[in-house]
C-alpha positions as a printed NumPy array, in Angstrom:
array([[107.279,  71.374, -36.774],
       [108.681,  73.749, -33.825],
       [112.526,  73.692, -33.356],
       [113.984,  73.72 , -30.441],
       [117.548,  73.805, -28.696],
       [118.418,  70.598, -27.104],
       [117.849,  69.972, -24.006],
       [116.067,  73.639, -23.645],
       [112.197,  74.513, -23.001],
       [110.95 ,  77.792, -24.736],
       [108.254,  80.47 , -22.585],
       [105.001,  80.305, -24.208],
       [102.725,  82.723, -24.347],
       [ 99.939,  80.809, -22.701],
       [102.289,  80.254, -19.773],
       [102.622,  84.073, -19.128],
       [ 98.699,  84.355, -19.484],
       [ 98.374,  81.794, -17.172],
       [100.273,  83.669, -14.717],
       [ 98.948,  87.511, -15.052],
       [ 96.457,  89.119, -12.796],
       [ 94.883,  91.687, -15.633],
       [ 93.508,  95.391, -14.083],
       [ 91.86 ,  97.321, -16.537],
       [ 94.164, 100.658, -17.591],
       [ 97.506,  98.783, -16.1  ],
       [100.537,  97.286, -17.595],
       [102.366,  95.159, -16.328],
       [106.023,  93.494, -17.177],
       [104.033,  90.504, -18.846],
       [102.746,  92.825, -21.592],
       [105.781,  94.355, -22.167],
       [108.524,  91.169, -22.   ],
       [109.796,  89.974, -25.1  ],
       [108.698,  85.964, -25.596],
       [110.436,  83.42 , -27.916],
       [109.375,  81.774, -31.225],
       [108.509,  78.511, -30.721],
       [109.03 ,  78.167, -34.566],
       [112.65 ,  79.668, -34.579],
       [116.149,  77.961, -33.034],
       [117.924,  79.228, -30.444],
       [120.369,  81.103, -32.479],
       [117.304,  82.646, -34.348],
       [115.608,  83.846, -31.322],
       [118.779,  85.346, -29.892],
       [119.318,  87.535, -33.352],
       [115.96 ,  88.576, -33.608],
       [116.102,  90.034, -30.36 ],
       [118.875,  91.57 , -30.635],
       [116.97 ,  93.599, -33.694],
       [114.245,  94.184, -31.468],
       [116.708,  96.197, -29.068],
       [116.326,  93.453, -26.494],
       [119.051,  93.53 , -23.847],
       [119.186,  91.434, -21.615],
       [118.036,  87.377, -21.495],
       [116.763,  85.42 , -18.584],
       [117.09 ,  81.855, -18.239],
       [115.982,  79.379, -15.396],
       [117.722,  76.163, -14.406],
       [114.986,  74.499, -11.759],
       [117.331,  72.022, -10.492],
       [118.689,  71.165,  -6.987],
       [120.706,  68.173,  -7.773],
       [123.718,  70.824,  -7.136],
       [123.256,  71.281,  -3.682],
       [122.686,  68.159,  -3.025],
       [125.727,  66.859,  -4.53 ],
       [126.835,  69.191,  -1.692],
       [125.11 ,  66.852,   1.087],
       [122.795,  69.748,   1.312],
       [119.127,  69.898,   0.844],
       [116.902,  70.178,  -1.487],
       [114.247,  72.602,  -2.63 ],
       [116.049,  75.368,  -5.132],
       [114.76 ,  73.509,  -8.258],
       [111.271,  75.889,  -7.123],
       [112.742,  78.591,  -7.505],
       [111.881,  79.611, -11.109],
       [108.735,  78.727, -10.809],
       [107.691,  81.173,  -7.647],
       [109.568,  83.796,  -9.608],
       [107.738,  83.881, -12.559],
       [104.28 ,  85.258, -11.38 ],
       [105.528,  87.927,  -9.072],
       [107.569,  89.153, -11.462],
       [105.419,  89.222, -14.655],
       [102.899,  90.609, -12.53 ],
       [104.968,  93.799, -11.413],
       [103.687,  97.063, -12.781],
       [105.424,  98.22 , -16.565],
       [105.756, 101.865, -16.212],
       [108.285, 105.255, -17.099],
       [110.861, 103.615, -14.851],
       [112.044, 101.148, -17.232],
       [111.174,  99.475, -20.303],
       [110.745,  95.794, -20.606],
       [110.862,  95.379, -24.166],
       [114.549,  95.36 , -23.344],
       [114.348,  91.895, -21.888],
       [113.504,  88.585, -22.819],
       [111.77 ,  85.522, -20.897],
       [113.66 ,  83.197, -23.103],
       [112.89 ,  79.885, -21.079],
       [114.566,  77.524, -18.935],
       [117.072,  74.007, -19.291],
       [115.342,  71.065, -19.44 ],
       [116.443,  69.502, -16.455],
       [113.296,  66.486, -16.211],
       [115.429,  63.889, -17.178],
       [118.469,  64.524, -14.924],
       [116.046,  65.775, -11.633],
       [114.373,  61.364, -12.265],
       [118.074,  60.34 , -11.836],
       [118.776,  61.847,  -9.158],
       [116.166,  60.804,  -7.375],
       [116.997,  57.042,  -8.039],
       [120.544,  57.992,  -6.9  ],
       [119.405,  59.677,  -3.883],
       [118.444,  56.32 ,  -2.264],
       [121.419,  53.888,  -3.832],
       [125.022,  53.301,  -2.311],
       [126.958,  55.427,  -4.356],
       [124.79 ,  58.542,  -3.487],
       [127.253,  61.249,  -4.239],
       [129.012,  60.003,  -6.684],
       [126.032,  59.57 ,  -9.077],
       [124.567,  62.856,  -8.099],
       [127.756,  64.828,  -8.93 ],
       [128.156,  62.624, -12.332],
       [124.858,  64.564, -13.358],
       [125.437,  67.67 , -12.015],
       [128.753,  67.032, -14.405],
       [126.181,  66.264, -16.862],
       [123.917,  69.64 , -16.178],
       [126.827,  71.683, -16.907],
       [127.268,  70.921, -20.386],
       [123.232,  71.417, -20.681],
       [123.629,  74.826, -19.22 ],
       [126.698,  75.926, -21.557],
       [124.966,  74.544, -24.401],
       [122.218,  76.99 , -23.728],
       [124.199,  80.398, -22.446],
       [127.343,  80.276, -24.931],
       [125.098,  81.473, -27.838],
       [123.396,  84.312, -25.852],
       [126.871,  85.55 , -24.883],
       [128.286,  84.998, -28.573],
       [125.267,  87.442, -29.274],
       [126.663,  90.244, -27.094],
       [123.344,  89.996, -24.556],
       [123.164,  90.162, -20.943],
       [122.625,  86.988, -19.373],
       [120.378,  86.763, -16.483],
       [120.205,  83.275, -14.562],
       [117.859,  81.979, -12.366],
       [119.024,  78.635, -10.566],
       [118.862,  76.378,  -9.356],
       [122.297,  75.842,  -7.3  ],
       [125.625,  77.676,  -7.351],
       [126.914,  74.458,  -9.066],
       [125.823,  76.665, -11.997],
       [128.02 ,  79.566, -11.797],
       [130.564,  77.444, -13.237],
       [128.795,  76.335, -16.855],
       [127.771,  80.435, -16.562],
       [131.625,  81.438, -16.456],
       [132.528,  78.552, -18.669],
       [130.02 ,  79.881, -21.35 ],
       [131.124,  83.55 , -21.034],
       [134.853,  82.183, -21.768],
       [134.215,  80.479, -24.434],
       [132.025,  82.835, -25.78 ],
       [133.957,  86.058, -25.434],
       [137.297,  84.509, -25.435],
       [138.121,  86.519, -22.266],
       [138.442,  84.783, -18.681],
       [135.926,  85.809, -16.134],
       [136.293,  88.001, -13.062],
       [133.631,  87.211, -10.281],
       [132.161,  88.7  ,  -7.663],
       [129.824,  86.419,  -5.083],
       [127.769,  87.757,  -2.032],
       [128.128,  84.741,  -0.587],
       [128.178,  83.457,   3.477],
       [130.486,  80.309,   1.511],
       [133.539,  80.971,  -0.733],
       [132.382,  78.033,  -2.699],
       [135.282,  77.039,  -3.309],
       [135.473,  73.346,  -1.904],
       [137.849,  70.328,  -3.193],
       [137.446,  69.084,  -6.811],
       [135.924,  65.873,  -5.701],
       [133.294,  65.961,  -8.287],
       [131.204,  68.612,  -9.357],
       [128.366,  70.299,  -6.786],
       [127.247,  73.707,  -5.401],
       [130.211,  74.162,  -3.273],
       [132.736,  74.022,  -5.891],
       [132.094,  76.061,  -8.951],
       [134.659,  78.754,  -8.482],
       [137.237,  76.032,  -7.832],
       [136.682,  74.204, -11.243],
       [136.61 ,  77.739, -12.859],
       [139.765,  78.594, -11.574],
       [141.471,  75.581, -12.274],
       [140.191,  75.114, -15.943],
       [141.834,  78.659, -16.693],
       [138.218,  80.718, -17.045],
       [138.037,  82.694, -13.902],
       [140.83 ,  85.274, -13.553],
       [139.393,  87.311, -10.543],
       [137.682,  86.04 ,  -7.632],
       [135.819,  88.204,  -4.25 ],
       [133.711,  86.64 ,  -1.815],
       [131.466,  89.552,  -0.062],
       [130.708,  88.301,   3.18 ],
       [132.004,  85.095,   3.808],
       [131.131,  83.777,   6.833],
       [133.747,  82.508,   9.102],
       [132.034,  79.598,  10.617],
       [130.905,  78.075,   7.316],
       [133.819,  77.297,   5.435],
       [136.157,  74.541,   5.849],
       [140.109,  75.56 ,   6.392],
       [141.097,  73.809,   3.286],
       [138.716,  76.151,   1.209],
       [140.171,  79.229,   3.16 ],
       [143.748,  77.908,   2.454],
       [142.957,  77.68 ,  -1.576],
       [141.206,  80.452,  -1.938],
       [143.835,  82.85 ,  -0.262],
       [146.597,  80.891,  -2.388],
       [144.564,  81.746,  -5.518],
       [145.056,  85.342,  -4.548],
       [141.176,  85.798,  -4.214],
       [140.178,  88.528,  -1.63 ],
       [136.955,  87.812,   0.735],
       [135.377,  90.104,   3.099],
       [133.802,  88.213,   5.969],
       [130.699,  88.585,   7.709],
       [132.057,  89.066,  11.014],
       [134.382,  91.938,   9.63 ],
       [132.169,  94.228,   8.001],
       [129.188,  93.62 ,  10.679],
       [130.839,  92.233,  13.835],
       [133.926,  93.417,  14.084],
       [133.78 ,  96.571,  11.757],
       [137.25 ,  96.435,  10.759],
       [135.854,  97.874,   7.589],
       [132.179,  99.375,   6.704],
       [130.247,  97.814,   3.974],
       [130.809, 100.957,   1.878],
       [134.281, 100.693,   1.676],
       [134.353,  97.037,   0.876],
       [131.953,  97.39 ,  -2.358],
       [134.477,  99.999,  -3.444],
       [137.582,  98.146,  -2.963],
       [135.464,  95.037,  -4.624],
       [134.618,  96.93 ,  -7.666],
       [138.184,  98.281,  -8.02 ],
       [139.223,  95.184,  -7.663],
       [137.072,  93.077, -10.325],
       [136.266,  95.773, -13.1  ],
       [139.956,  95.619, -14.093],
       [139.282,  92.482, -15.766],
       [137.069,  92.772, -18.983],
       [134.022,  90.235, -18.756],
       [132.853,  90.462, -14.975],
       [129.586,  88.658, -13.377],
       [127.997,  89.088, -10.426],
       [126.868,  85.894,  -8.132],
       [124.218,  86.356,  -5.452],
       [123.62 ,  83.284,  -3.166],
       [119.968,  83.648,  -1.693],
       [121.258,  82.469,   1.771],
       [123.578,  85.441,   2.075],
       [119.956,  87.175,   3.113],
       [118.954,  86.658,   6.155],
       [115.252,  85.123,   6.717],
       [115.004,  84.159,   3.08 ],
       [113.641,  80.684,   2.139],
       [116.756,  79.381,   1.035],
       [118.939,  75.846,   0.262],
       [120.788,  76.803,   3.578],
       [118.835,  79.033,   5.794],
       [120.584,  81.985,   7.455],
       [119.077,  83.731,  10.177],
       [121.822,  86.6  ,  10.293],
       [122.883,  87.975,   7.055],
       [123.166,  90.984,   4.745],
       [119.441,  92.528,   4.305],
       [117.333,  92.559,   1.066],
       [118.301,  95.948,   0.508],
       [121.789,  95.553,   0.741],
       [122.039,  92.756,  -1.198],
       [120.406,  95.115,  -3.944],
       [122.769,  97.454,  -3.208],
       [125.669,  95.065,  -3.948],
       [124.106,  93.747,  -7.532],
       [123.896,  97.564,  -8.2  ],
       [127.148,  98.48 ,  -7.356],
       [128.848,  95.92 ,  -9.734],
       [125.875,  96.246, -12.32 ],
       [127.084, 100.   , -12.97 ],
       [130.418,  98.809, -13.849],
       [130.821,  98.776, -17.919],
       [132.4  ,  94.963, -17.684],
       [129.599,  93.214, -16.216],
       [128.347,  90.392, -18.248],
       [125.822,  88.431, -16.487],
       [123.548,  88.142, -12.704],
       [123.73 ,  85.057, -11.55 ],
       [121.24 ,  84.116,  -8.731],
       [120.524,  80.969,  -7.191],
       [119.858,  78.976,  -3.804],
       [116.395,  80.371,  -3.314],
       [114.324,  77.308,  -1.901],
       [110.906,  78.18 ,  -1.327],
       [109.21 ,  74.951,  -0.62 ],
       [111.815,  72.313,   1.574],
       [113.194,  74.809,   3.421],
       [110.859,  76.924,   4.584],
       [110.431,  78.353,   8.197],
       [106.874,  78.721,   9.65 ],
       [105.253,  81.612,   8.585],
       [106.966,  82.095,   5.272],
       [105.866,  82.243,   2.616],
       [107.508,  81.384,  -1.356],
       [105.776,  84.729,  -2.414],
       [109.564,  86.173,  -0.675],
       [111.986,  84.537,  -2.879],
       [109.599,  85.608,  -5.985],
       [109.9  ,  88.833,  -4.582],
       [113.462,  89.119,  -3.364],
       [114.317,  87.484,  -6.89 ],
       [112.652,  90.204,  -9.144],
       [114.065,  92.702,  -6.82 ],
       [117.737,  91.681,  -7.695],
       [116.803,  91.643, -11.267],
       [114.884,  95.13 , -11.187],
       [118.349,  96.09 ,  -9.273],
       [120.504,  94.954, -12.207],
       [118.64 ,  96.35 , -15.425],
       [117.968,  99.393, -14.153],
       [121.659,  99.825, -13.185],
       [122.701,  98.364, -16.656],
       [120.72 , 100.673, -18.447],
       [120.856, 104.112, -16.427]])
């Protein structure tokens, strides 16, 4: 009988064959990922890999009851799914090895998505939605604390930002140190506690004691209510707006990654948040048509990637299916997805 974490659904090896494209005399990272054990707990998995010299662990969360818990729309819960065969499709060659990493699986979210679509048409809408997004984040903790307890970097595929707060929660408890974030990010995020949704993670992490640092890399100025502007600058958290660094140029891009790193690697667990609709043109849970480019949005996981501290990649909002413009196609948030990613491990490891 297989044994499995609760609420938790291993990668199988069938569904990786399912999604590779074989060429004779190629490998690709399919062949080369580390898989799970059906046959093994979570705990097992995690210290068998850890023998095996894997490094770093990426988990899905295909939900979008976060964002719309947020009055937004739907469409991120996709997300993991049009990532998986671009990325186990790209080429496994000298420029990294992908032994180091494991397709672990993702939270089993079925249960809670059929709720939330009942709720989506009763009277008390939001308040049911944000009950189970309350619910989610105990699913999600459930399933990171042990991979940070095993000294592995965490690699999350949402799914909403409503997740970034079981992801700090986890590192917390796991690591016993509070959290410094940094979030590329057109919205701080950091709405009222008036139940929990994608727009206020950071908040609840802040209040509950595991956040210590906060930046928001370009916030935009149109997009966040005054009350969230007001709390987040009497928090102490810096943000670098949109409109400065690309409008204004009060300060060049450059200058505000280094500040931002010298700001956040004092702390000793750091993570790095990258919401999809920070990049302009991307099929996303709130479509931006100006924003920071794909390449500079590589640039900023990168940046805070290199810094000794950093704990986890956190990346989320991508909504390939509801949202998408004419003409584009969910092959781009695969792509921009495994980008990111490629971004982080090779920066972790170089």
């Amino acid at each position: 009988m297989n044994v499995q974490p609760l609420f938790f659904n291993y990668t199988e090896t069938s569904d990786v064959a399912s999604y590779q494209n074989r060429r004779a005399n190629e490998r690709h990272v399919a062949d080369d990922i580390v898989l799970p054990d059906s046959s093994l707990t979570l705990d097992e998995n995690l210290k068998k890999a850890k023998q095996q010299g894997v490094k770093f662990v990426i988990v899905g969360i295909p939900e979008d009851i976060g964002p719309r818990a947020n009055c937004g729309k739907g469409g991120a819960k996709h997300a993991w799914q049009q990532f998986l065969p671009v990325f186990l499709n790209q080429q496994s060659n000298q420029f990294f090895d992908w032994s180091q990493v494991m397709l672990i699986g993702s939270v089993d979210v079925e249960e809670l998505e059929k709720q939330s679509n009942v709720a989506d048409i009763s009277d008390h809408k939001l308040t049911s939605l944000r009950d189970l997004v309350a619910q989610l984040d105990q699913r999600v903790v459930d399933v990171l604390s042990p991979i940070f307890q095993h000294d592995l970097q965490v690699i999350v595929i949402g799914g909403g930002h409503n997740n970034a707060y079981p992801i700090i929660k986890s590192a917390y408890s796991a690591l016993g140190q509070k959290v410094g974030c940094v979030n590329l990010d057109p919205h701080a995020d950091f709405r009222a506690m008036e139940g929990r949704h994608s727009g206020n993670p950071f908040r609840y992490a802040h209040h509950h004691g595991f956040m210590s640092k906060y930046c928001v890399m370009g916030l935009h100025e149109q997009k966040n209510n005054q009350e969230s502007i007001e709390s987040l600058m009497a928090a102490q958290f810096p943000f670098y707006s949109y409109q400065q660094l690309f409008v204004r140029r009060s300060i060049s891009y450059d200058d505000a990654l280094e500040e931002a790193l010298g700001y956040i690697e004092t702390e000793q667990v750091t993570g790095i948040e990258v919401d999809v609709d920070s990049i302009k043109h991307i099929p996303a849970s709130a479509y931006s048509l100006t924003g920071f480019s794909s390449e500079q949005a590589m640039r900023f996981v990168s940046t805070f990637a290199n810094s000794e501290q950093c704990r986890y990649l956190h990346l989320c909002e991508a909504a390939p299916d509801d949202n998408e413009p004419p003409g584009h196609k969910a092959l781009e948030s695969g792509q921009l997805l495994t980008q990111l990613i490629y971004s982080y491990v090779t920066s972790r490891t170089g």
